[in-house]
C-alpha positions in Angstrom: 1.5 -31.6 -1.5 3.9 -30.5 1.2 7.1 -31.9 1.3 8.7 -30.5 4.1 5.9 -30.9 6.7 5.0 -27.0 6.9 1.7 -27.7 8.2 3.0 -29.5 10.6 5.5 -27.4 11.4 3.5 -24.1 11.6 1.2 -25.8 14.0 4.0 -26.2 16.6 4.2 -22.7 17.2 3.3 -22.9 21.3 6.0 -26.0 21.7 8.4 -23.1 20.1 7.6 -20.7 22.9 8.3 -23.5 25.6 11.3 -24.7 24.0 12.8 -21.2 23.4 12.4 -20.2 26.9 13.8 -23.1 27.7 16.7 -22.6 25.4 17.5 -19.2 26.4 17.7 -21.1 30.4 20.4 -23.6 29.3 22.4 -21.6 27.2 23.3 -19.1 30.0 23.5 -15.9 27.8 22.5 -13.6 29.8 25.0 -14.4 32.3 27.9 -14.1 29.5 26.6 -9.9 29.0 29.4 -8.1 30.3 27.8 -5.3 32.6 24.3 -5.4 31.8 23.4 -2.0 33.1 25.9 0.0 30.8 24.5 -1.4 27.5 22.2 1.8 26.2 20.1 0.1 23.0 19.4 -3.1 21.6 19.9 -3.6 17.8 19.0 -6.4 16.0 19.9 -7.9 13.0 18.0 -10.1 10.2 16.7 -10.4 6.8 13.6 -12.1 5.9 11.4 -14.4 9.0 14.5 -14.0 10.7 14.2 -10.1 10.7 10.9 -10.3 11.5 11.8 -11.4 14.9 13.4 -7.8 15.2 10.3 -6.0 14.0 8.1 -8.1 16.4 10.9 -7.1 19.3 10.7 -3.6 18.4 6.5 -3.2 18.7 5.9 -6.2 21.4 9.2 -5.8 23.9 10.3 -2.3 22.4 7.6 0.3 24.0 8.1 -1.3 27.6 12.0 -1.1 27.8 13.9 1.8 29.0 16.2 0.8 26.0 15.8 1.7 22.2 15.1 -1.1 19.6 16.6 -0.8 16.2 15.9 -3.0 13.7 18.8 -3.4 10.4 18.1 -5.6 7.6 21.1 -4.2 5.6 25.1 -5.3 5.7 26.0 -2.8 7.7 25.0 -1.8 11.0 24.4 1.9 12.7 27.6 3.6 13.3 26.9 4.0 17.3 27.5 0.8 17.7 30.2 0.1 20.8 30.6 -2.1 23.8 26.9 -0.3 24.6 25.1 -2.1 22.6 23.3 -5.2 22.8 23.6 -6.7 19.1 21.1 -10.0 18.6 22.5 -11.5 15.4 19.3 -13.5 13.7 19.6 -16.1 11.3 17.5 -18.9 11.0 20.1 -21.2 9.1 23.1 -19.2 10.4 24.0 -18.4 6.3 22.2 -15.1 5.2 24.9 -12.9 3.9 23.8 -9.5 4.8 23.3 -10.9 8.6 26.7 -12.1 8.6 28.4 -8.8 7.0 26.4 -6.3 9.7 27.2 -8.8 12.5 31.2 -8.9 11.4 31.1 -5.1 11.8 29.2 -4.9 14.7 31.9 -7.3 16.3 34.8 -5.3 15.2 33.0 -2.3 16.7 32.9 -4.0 20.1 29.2 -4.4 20.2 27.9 -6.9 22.7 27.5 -9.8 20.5 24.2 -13.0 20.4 23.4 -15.0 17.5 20.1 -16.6 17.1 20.5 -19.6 14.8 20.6 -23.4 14.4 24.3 -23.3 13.2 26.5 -22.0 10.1 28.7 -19.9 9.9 26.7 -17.5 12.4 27.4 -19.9 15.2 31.4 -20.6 14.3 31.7 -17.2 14.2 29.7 -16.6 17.7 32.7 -18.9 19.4 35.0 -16.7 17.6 34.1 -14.0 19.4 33.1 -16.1 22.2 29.3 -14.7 22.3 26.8 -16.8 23.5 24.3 -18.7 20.8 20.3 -19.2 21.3 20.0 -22.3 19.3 17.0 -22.7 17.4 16.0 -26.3 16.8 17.5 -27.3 13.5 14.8 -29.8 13.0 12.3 -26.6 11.8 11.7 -27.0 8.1 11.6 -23.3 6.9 12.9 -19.7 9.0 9.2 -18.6 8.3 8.0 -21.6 10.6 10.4 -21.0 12.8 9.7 -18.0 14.2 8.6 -18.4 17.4 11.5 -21.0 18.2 13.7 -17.6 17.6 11.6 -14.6 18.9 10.6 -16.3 22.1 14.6 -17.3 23.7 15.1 -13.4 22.5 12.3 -12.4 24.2 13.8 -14.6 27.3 16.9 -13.6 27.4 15.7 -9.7 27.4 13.9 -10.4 30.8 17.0 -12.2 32.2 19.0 -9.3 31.5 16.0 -6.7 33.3 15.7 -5.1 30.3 11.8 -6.8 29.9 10.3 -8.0 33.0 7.5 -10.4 32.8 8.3 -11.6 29.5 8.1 -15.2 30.3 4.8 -15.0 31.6 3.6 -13.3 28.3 4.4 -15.8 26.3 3.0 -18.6 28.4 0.1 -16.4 27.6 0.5 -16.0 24.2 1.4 -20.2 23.9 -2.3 -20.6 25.7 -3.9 -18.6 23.4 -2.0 -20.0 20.3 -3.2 -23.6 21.5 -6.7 -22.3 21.3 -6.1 -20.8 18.0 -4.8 -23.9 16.6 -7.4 -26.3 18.4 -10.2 -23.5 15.5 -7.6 -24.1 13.0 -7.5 -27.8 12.9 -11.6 -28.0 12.9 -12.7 -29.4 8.9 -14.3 -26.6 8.1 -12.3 -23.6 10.0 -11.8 -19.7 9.0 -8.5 -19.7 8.0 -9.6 -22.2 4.9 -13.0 -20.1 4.3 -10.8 -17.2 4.0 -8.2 -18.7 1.6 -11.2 -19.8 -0.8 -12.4 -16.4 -0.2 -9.1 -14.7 -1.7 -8.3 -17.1 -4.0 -7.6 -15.9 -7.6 -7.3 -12.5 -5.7 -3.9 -10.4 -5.2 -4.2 -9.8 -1.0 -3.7 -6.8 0.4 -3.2 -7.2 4.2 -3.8 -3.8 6.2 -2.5 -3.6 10.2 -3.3 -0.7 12.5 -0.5 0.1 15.1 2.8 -1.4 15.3 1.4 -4.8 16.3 -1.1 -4.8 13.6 1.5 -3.3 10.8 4.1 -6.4 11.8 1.3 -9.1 11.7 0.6 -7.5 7.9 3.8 -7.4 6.8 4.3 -11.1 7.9 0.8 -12.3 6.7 2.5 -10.4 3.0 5.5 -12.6 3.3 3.7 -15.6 4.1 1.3 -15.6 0.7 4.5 -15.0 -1.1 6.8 -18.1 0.2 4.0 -20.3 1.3 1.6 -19.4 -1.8 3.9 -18.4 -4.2 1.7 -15.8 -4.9 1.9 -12.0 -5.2 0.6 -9.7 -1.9 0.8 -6.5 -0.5 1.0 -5.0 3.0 0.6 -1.7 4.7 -0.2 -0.5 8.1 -2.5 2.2 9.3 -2.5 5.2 10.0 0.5 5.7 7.8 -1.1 4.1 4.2 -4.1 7.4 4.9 -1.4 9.4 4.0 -0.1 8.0 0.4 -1.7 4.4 -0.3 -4.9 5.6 0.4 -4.8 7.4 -2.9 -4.2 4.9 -5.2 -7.8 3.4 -4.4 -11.1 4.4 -6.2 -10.1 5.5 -9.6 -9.1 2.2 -11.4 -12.0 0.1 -9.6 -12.6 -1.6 -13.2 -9.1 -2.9 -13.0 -9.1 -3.6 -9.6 -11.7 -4.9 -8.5 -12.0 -8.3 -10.1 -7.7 -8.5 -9.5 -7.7 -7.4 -5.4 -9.1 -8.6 -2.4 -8.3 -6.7 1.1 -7.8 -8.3 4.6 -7.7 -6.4 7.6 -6.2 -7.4 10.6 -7.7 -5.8 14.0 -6.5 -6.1 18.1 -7.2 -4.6 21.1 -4.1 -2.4 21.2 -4.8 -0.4 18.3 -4.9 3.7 18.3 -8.6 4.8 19.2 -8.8 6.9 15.7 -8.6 3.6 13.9 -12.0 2.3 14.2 -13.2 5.4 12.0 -10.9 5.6 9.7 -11.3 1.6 8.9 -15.2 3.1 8.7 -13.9 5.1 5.9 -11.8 2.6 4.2 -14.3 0.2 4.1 -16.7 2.4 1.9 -14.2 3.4 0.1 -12.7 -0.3 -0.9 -16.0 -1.4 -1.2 -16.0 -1.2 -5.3 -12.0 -0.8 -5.7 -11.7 -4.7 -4.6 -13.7 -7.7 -4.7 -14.4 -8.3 -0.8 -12.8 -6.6 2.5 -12.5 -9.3 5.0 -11.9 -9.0 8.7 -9.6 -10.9 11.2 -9.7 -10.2 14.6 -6.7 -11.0 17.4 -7.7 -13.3 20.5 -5.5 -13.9 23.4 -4.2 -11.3 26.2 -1.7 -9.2 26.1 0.0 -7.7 23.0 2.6 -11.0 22.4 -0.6 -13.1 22.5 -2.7 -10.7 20.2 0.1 -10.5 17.1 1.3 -14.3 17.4 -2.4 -15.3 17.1 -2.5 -13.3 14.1 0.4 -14.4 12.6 -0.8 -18.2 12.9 -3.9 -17.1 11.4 -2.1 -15.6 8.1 0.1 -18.5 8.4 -2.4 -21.0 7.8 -4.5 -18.8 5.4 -1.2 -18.8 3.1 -0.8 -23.1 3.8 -4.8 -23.7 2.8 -4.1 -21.3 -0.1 -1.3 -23.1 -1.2 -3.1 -25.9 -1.1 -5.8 -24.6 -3.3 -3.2 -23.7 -5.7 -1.6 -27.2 -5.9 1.9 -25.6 -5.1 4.1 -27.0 -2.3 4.2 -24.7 0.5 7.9 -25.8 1.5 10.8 -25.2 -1.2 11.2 -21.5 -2.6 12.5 -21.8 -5.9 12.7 -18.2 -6.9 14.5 -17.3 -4.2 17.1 -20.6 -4.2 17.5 -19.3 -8.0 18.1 -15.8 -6.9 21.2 -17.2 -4.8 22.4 -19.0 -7.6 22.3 -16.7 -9.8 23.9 -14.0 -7.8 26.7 -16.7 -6.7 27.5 -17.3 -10.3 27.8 -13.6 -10.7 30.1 -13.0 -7.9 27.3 -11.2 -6.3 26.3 -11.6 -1.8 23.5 -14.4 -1.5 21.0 -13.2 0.7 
């Protein structure tokens, strides 16, 4: 059962890269950035898989730019904000509230404005302020399986402006390994759907070392919640061996049979974090059922987290699967908006 055609969908992810770069072309944003070289930090805005574009921004593009990358998935931007700043307004469907409320501010503020979206209010209000639009192909079923249609014409546009050379050419990487990944993926008997069986009935704990791997966990987290519909958890390391690391070991009875841990590995990870996954590995070795492994293929750092992200993505589809639940529709969160509409309340 999948109504909306995730699968499908989620398996388009190197055709995004294309057609983003090729969005980002055609739209001519980068040309409509007054004074490139006086803008002094990119911030960018989004909730949700639309956010996650600005997390994947800030540990993919981030540590190669002169420029600082700030990430705000809040109503209300930083303060600094001025004619200095680069602001990349991301919504997938051009509607979520908070998005909407930080980018108004930023606006006023005189912040260089972009909005990432397929339309909405996001858009009208782009032409307001006459700020260029990456479209993102409305035709995408869901923001989470959209999100290389959106973080790839960002990533473009970035090179245009100087700000990341070689970008383009990093993603044509990352699309060749992403082809490769799928072409596994699509096989009848492939790991993603071993490792769903494997975690069934299990809550999934996704751990990431490094900024790449901690993004990749957080989205693989997400992806088990809205594709699933079932309860996860995510942490990256070395941070979790300073608090969540405590929590394991003294309630193995309880659990054990309730947890399962996945950890997500790449060749850009801090040297210390082959021993301490050593450590962790003894030590979840009785506080959850099994500890699996995912490695990252593909070179380069965009190539190494997008192929991990596909991965999770079709770990959470095959799960769902398994679960008879419909990967597409979210009902607890389209009740959330509801609810908070009929209370007056901001929608997210």
């Amino acid at each position: 059962m999948d109504t909306l055609g995730m699968f499908a969908a989620t398996a388009s992810m190197p055709e995004q890269i294309a057609a983003g770069v090729q969005a980002a072309s055609e739209s001519g944003a980068a040309a409509r950035i007054d004074d490139p070289d006086a803008i002094t930090s990119v911030l960018v805005l989004g909730m949700g898989g639309s956010g996650l574009v600005g997390d994947f921004l800030a540990v993919t593009a981030g540590p190669f730019m002169s420029l600082p990358v700030v990430v705000v998935k809040n109503y209300v931007p930083p303060s600094y904000v001025d004619r200095r700043t680069l602001v990349l307004a991301v919504s997938f469907s051009g509607e979520t509230e908070e998005t909407l409320s930080a980018a108004g501010i930023a606006a006023e503020r005189g912040g260089q404005m972009v909005a990432v979206c397929t339309g909405g209010r996001l858009r009208a209000l782009a032409e307001t302020w006459d700020a260029p639009v990456l479209p993102v192909d409305p035709a995408i079923p869901m923001p989470r399986a959209g999100f290389a249609a959106m973080a790839s014409p960002v990533l473009a546009l970035l090179e245009d402006l100087g700000f990341f050379p070689g970008a383009s050419e990093w993603l044509a990487r990352a699309a060749e390994q992403l082809r490769l990944r799928r072409s596994q993926l699509s096989e009848a008997s492939n790991p993603a759907l071993r490792l769903a069986r494997e975690v069934a009935g299990t809550i999934p704990v996704v751990y990431g070392p490094g900024g790449i791997g901690e993004v990749a966990a957080r989205r693989w987290k997400a992806q088990f919640n809205e594709n699933a519909k079932t309860p996860a958890f995510s942490a990256g390391l070395p941070e979790m061996t300073h608090n969540e690391i405590a929590g394991w070991g003294t309630y193995d009875e309880l659990t054990a049979p309730s947890f399962s841990a996945v950890q997500l590995r790449h060749d850009f990870e801090p040297p210390q974090v082959a021993a301490t996954f050593d450590f962790l590995d003894e030590l979840l070795s009785d506080a959850v059922r099994e500890v699996y492994e995912v490695r990252a293929g593909g070179e380069g750092p965009i190539a190494q987290i997008m192929d991990l992200m596909l991965f999770g993505d079709f770990v959470s589809l095959h799960l769902a699967a398994l679960r008879g639940v419909d990967p597409g529709p979210i009902p607890a969160i389209a009740e959330l908006k509801e609810a908070l509409g009929a209370t007056g309340g901001a929608a997210p």
